[in-house]
C-alpha positions in Angstrom: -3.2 -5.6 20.3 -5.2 -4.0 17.4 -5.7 -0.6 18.6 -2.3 -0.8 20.0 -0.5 -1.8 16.5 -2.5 0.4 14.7 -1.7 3.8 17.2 1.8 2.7 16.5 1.7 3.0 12.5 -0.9 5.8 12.0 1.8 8.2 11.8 3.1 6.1 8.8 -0.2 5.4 7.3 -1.1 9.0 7.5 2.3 10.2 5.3 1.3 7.4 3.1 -2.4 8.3 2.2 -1.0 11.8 1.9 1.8 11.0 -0.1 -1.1 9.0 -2.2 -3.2 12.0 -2.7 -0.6 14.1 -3.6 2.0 12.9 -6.6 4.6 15.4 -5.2 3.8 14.9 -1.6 7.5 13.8 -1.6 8.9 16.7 -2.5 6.6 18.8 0.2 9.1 18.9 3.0 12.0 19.5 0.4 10.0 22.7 -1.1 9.0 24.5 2.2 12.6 24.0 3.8 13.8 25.5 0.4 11.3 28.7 1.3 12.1 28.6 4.8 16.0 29.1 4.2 15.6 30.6 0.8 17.3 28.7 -1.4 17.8 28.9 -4.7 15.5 27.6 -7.9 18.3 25.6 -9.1 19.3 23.9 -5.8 15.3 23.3 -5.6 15.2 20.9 -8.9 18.2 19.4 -7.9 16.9 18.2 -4.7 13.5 17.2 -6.9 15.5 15.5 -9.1 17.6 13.3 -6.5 13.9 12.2 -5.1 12.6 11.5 -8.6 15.4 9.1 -8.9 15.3 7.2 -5.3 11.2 6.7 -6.2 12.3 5.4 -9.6 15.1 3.1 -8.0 12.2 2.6 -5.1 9.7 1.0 -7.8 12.1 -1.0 -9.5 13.0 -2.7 -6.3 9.4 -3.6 -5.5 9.3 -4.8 -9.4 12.0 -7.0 -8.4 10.2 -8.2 -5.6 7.0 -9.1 -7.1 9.0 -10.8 -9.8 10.7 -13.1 -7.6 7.6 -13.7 -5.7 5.8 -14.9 -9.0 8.7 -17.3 -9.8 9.0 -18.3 -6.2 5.2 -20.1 -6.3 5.4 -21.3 -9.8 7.6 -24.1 -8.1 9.3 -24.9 -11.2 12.9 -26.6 -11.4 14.5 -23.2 -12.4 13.1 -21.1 -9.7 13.7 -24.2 -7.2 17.6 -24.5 -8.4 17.9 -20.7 -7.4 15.7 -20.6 -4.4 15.8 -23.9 -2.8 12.0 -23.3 -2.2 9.2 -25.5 -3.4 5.5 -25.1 -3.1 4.0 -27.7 -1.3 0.5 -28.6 -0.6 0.2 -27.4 2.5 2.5 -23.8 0.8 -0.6 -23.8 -1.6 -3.5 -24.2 1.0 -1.5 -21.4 3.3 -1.6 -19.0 -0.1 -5.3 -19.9 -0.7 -6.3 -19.3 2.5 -4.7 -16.0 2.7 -6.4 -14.8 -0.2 -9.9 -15.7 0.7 -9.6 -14.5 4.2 -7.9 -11.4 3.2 -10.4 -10.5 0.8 -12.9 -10.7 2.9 -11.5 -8.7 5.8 -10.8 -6.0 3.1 -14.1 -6.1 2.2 -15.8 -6.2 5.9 -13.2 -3.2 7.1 -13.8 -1.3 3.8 -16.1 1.3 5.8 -13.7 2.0 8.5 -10.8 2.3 6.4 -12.7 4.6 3.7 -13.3 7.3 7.0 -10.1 6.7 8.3 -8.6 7.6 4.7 -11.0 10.8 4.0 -10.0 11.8 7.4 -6.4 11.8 7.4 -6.2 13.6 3.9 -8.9 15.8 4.5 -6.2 18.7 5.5 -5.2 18.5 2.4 -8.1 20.5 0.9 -9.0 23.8 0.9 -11.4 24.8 3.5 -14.7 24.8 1.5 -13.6 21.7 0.2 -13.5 19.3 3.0 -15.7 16.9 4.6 -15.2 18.0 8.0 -15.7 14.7 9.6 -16.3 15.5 13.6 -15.7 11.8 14.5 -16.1 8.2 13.5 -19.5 7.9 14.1 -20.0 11.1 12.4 -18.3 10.4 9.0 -19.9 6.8 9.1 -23.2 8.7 9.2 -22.3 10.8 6.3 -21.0 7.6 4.5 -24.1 6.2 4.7 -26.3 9.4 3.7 -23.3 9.7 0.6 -24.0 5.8 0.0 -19.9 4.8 -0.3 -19.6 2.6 2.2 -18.0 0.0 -0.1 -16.8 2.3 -2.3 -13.0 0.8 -2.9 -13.6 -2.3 -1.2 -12.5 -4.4 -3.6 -9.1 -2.8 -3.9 -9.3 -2.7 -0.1 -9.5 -6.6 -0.4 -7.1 -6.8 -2.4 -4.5 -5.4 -0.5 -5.4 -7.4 2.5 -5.4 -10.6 0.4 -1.9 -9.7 -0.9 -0.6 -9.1 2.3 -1.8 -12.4 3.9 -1.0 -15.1 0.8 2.4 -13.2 0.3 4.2 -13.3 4.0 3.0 -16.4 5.3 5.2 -18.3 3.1 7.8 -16.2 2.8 8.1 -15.8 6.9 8.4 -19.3 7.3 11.0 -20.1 4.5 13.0 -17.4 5.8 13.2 -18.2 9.5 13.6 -22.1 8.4 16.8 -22.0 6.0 18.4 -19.5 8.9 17.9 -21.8 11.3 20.5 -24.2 9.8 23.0 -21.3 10.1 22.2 -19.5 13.4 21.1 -22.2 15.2 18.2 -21.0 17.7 19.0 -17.2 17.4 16.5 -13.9 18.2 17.8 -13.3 14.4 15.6 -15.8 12.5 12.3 -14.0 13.7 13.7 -10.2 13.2 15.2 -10.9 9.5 12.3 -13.1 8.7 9.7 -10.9 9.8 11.6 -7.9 7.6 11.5 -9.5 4.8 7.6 -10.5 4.4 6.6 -7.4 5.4 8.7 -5.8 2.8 7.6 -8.4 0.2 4.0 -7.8 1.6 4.4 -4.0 1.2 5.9 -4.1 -2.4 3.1 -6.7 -3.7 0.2 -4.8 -1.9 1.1 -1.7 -2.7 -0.9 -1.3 -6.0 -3.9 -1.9 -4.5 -3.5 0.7 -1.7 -2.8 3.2 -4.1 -6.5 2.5 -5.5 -8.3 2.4 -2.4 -7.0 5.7 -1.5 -8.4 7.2 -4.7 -11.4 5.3 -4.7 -11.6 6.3 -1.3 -11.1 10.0 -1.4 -12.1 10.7 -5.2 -14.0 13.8 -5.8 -16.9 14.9 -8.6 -15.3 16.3 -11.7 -16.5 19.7 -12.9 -19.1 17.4 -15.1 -20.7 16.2 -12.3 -19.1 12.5 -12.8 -17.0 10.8 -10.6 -13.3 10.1 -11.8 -13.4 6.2 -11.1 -16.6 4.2 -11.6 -14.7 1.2 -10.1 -11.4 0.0 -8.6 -10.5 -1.8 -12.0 -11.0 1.5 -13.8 -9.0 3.4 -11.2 -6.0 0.9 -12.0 -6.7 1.0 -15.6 -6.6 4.7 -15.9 -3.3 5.1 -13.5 -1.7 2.6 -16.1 -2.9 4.3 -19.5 -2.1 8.3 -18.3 0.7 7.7 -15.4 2.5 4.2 -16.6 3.0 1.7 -13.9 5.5 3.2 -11.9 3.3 5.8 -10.6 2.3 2.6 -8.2 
C-alpha cells in the first residue's frame, strides 16, 4: 500500500519540491506558454500578478487554518462555544502520540526522502551543476561519502509529526458531528478525510519547505553552506522573505 500511495502522489510531490526550489516555479508554465504563443510583456505581468494574488489568498487560508487549529486544542469555553469540540484525554494522548511517532519516522525516513528530494529537483540545474544520481543505491552512497544523511531531518520530523497530531483529531470530529446529519452515508469518510488532509497540509507545510532546502542546499561562493540547521533555515526565510513565503 506504500509503494502504491506513494507512485500515486509523486507527480504532486515532484511539482511541489520544484515549486520549492524555485520561488517563481508558479509562474514557469505561465511564462513559456507566453513565449510559445508570443504574447505580449504586459499580458505576461498580468498573468504574474493574478498568481501573486491566489498564493497570497493561498497563505492566508492556511493562516486561517492553523489559527483555528490552535484554538481548537486549547479547549477553552470560547473555542468550545464555536466548535462544539473539546479536548479530551484520550484527544490529548492521540495528539501526543502523533507527535512522537511522527517525529521519529521523519527522522528514520530522513535519508530516503533527502535522495528522493535531490533527485526530483536535480533537472533543475544546469548540467555541471547536478548530482547525477544513477539510482537509489547510488545517491545513498554519495550521501554517505557527502556525510548528509540527516541533513534536514529535523524539519523532516517535523512535518511528519504535524501531519499525524493534526488529522487524527480532526478526521474523527468531522466524520462524528456528520454522522448526526447523514446518518450512515459514504459522505462522512470522503468530507472528513478532505478536511484533515487539508488541515494536515496547511500546518505541515512550513516544515516541508525547510526540508527541501536543507535537503537540496548548495555551497555559497564562500565555501559555506546557506543553512547550518533547520532552525536557521526557518529563521532566515522569516527575516529576508516574511512568513508568507511558507
Amino acid at each position: 500500500m506504500a509503494l502504491i500511495t506513494h507512485a500515486a502522489t509523486q507527480p504532486m510531490d515532484l511539482v511541489k519540491v520544484v515549486h520549492r526550489c524555485c520561488k517563481k516555479a508558479k509562474l514557469t508554465m505561465v511564462l513559456v506558454s507566453s513565449v510559445v504563443l508570443n504574447h505580449s510583456t504586459s499580458s505576461m505581468r498580468s498573468i504574474e500578478q493574478v498568481v501573486v494574488c491566489a498564493k497570497c489568498i493561498q497563505d492566508l487560508m492556511h493562516g486561517l487554518l492553523v489559527l483555528l487549529l490552535i484554538l481548537q486544542l486549547a479547549s477553552g469555553d470560547s473555542a468550545t462555544s464555536m466548535t462544539g469540540l473539546t479536548l479530551t484525554p484520550e484527544d490529548a494522548y492521540y495528539i501526543m502520540a502523533g507527535i512522537a511517532g511522527g517525529f521519529v519516522a521523519g527522522v528514520a525516513s530522513n535519508p530516503a526522502e533527502l535522495i528522493f528530494t535531490r533527485m526530483q529537483a536535480d533537472e533543475m540545474y544546469p548540467e555541471q551543476c547536478r548530482r547525477n544520481y544513477r539510482s537509489f543505491l547510488h545517491g545513498l552512497t554519495r550521501c554517505i561519502d557527502e556525510g548528509v544523511l540527516l541533513r534536514g531531518a529535523v524539519a523532516n520530523g517535523g512535518k511528519l509529526a504535524a501531519l499525524c497530531a493534526s488529522m487524527t483529531c480532526v478526521y474523527d470530529w468531522c466524520k462524528e458531528n456528520s454522522y448526526f446529519f447523514l446518518g450512515p452515508h459514504w459522505m462522512n469518510r470522503t468530507w472528513a478525510t478532505a478536511v484533515a488532509v487539508g488541515l494536515g497540509t496547511a500546518v505541515s507545510m512550513p516544515f516541508d519547505t525547510v526540508r527541501v532546502r536543507m535537503h537540496t542546499q548548495r555551497p555559497l561562493p564562500n565555501g559555506q553552506m546557506p543553512y547550518t540547521s533547520s532552525f536557521d533555515c526557518a529563521k532566515k526565510m522569516v527575516f529576508y522573505e516574511g512568513a508568507v513565503r511558507w
